[in-house]
N, C-alpha and C positions, 0 to 999 in steps of 0.2 A: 577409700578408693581414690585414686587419683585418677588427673582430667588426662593423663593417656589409658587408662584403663577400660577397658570394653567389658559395658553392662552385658550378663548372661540373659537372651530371653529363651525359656522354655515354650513351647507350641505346642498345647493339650486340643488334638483334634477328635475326632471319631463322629459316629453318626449319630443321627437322633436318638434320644435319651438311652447313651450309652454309658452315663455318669460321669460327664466331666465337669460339671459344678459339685458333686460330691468329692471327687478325687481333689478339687480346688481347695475345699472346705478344709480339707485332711491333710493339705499341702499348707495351710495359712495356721494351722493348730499345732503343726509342726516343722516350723520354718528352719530348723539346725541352726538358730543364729541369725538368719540373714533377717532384711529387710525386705521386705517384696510389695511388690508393683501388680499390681492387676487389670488387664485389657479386656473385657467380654465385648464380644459381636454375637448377636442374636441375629435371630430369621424373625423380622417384626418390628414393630413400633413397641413393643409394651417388654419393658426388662425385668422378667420374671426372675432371671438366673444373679443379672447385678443386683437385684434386691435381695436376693436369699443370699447372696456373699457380702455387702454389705452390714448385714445382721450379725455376721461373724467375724466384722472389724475391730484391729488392738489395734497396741502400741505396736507389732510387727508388721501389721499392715494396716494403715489409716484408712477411714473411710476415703479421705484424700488421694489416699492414693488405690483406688478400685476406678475405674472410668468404665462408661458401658458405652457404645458404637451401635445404636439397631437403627441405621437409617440404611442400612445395605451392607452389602459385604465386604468386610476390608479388603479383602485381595480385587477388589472392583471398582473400590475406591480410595485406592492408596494415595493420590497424592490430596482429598480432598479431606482424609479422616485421619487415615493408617501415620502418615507423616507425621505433619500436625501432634494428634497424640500422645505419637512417642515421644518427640520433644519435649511436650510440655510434664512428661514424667521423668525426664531426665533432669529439667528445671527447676522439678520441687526443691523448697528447701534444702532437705536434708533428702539425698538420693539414694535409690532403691539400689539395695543390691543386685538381685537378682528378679527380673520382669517375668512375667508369666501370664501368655496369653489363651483367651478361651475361645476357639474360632466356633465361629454357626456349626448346627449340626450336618448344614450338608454347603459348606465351604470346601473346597480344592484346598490343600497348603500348600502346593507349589508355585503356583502365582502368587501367592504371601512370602515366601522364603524370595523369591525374584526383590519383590522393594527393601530386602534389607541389603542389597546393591547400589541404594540410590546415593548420591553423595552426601545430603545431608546429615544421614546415618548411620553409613558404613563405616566412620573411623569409631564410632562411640559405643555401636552395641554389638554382640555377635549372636547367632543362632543356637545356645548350647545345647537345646536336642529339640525334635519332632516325638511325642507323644503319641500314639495313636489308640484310642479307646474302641473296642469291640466289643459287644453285647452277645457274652458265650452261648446265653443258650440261645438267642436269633440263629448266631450261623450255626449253633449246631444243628437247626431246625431246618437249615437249608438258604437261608433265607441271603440273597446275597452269595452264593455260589459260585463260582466263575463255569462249574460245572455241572449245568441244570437236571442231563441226563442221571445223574449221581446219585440226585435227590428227587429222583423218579415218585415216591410214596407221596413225600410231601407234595411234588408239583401238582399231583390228581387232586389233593385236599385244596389246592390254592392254586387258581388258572392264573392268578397273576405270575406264576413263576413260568410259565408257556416261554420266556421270550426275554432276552436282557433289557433292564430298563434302567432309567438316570439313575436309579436309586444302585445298581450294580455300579457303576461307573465313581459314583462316590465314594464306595466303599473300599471299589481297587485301589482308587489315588488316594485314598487317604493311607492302606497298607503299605501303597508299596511309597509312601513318602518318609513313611517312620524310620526312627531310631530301636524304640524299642514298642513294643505293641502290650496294650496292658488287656487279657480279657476280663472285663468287668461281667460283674453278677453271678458270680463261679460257684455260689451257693445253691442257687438255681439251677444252673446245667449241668452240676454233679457230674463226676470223673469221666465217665462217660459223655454224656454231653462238651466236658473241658479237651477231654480226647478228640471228638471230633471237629469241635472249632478249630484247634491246633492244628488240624490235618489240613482244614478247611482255607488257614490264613496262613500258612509254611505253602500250601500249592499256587499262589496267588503274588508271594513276596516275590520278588525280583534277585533278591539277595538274602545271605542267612540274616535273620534278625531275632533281637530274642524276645523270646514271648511269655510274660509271665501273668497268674490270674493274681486277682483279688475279688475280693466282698467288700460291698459298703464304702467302697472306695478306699478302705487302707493298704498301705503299702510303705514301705519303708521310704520316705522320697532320698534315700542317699543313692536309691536304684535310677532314678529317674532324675537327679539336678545334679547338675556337677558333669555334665559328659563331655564336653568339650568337645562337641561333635562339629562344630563350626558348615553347620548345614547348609550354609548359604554359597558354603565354597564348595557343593558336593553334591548339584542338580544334577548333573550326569549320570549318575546313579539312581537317580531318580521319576523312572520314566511317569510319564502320567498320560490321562488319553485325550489330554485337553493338550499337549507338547505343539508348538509350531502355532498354536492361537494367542492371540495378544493379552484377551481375557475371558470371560464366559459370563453365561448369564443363568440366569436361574427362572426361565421362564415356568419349564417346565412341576414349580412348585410353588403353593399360593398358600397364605397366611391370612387368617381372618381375627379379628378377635371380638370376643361377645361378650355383652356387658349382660351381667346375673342378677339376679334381685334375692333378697335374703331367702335363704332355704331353709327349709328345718328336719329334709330326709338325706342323709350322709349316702347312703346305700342307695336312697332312688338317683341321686346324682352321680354315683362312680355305675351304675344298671345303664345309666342315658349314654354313658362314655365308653363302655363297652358293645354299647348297638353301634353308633358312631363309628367304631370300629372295626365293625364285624358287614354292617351295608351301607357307607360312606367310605370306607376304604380307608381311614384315620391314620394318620401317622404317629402325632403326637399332640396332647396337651398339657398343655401348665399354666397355673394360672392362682389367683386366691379366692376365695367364696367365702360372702357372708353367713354364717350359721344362726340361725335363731337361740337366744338366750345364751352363749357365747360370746364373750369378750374378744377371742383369737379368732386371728385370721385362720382360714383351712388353708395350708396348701397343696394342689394336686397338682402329679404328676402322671403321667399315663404315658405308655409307650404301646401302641396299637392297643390293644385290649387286656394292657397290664396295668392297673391303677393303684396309683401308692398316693398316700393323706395320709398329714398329720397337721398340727397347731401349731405356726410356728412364733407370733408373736402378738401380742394385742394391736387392734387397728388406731390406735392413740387417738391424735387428734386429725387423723387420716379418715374421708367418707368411708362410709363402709358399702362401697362401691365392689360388687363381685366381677371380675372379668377374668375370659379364659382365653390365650391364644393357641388357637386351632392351624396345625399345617398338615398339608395333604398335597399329594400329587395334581394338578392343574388340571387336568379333566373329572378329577374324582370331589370337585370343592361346589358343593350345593349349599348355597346358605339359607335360603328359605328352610332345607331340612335340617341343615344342625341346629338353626335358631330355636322349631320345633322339637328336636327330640330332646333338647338340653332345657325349653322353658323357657327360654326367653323372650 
């Protein structure tokens, strides 16, 4: 690649645990060739997601080159992280082909797509597509609507749907910011369920885009890298509800993380995650836990009261320190209680 050539970065957004460290995974195990670069921004201090991509560093992507950003959110602090960064991945030795970034799960991408305008940057990299990850059977459950009356049934089951809240406003700007929209978990929401997310994120887009599912995060990436969509030149297009403010803030959502002490009940632990859930109002967590008699880390993921664990590698010469971070909407964040119902 020559020094006029402009690095492709890919922007795999979507909301909380909508699978886009899976989809990353499945993009790094099959790279077509390239070289790739990796940017994760977490909601938090503790890089659950850079560690599990990490673990799945080659020669196509070095550990070198995965960087993780959890002290805030890029698009909020572009000139003191977001800049910076990219630079210093365009410096490595031997330079990536193609960049590919993992925004927070409740990051804006249009105020991200704004800094790759800044001068530093703009002659070196280009935007080649916006990503956007949806969690099929959430919206087909309603959840995230733009049309609450619609989803009349579900609202009586769930008073939180009474009334649009931040979490709707993430999920619009992050649809109507995409290129192409991947519904993730499509195993799950079965045809029917795929049918009505589709309904759900075609009434919501701004423009036609196309929308394809997957499982497990695989997908062919020749569908998704390579688009030469040059997004940065193409904000117009992409309204957002945050348009006409400088930045934003994320008041409205708080992150906690709780340190675990070794466990030896799998099942009383994913029971604690799903009350959490179900009367703390839980968004999401990830994290690793120590298991008794156990070599391997556990690690969980949980999206509301969905919890997935497996083992993903021995704790080395790493404490066998358990921590999980917990986020939840800003009024709904009790830590005396989650500390309580998780044990800690």
């Amino acid at each position: 690649m020559s020094d006029l050539s402009k690095i492709p970065v890919t922007v795999i957004t979507g909301f909380l645990g909508a699978g886009k460290t899976t989809l990353i995974r499945h993009l790094m195990q099959n790279p077509q060739g390239k070289r790739l670069a990796i940017l994760v921004n977490e909601f938090g201090t503790v890089g659950v997601d850079g560690d599990i991509l990490k673990s799945c560093a080659d020669d196509n992507c070095p550990v070198e080159n995965i960087v993780e950003l959890a002290n805030g959110c890029i698009c909020c602090t572009v000139a003191d992280d977001f800049i910076p960064t990219i630079e210093a991945l365009m410096a490595l030795p031997v330079r990536p082909d193609h960049i590919i970034i993992e925004t927070s799960g409740l990051a804006l991408p249009k105020p991200l797509l704004k800094a790759f305008d800044w001068p530093a940057i703009r002659s070196k990299i280009t935007v080649d597509g916006v990503i956007a990850l949806a969690d099929a059977e959430a919206v087909a459950a309603g959840r995230f609507a733009p049309n609450v009356e619609a989803v009349d049934a579900q609202r009586m089951a769930d008073p939180s749907l009474d009334h649009e809240t931040p979490l709707s406003e993430v999920f619009e700007d992050q649809i109507a910011c995409a290129d192409i929209i991947l519904m993730s978990k499509a195993d799950l929401a079965g045809e029917a369920g795929l049918a009505a997310a589709r309904a759900v994120i075609t009434a919501e887009s701004p423009r036609p885009i196309p929308i394809l599912s997957m499982s497990e995060g695989i997908i062919d990436p020749a569908l998704i890298l390579g688009l030469n969509a040059r997004a940065e030149d193409d904000l117009a297009a992409r309204p957002s509800h945050h348009d006409g403010h400088d930045d934003h803030e994320h008041d409205d959502f708080d992150t906690v993380v709780i340190d675990l002490p070794e466990i030896s009940d799998i099942d009383a632990l994913v029971a604690a995650i799903q009350r959490l859930a179900e009367e703390q109002h839980i968004l999401r967590v990830k994290g690793y836990v120590a298991v008794t008699g156990k070599p391997m880390r556990l690690l969980v993921q949980a999206v509301g009261a969905r919890v997935r664990h497996q083992f993903d590698r021995p704790w080395g010469a790493s404490p066998r320190q358990g921590q999980l971070v917990v986020i939840a909407e800003h009024h709904d964040i009790d830590l005396a209680a989650i500390r309580s119902v998780l044990g800690a």
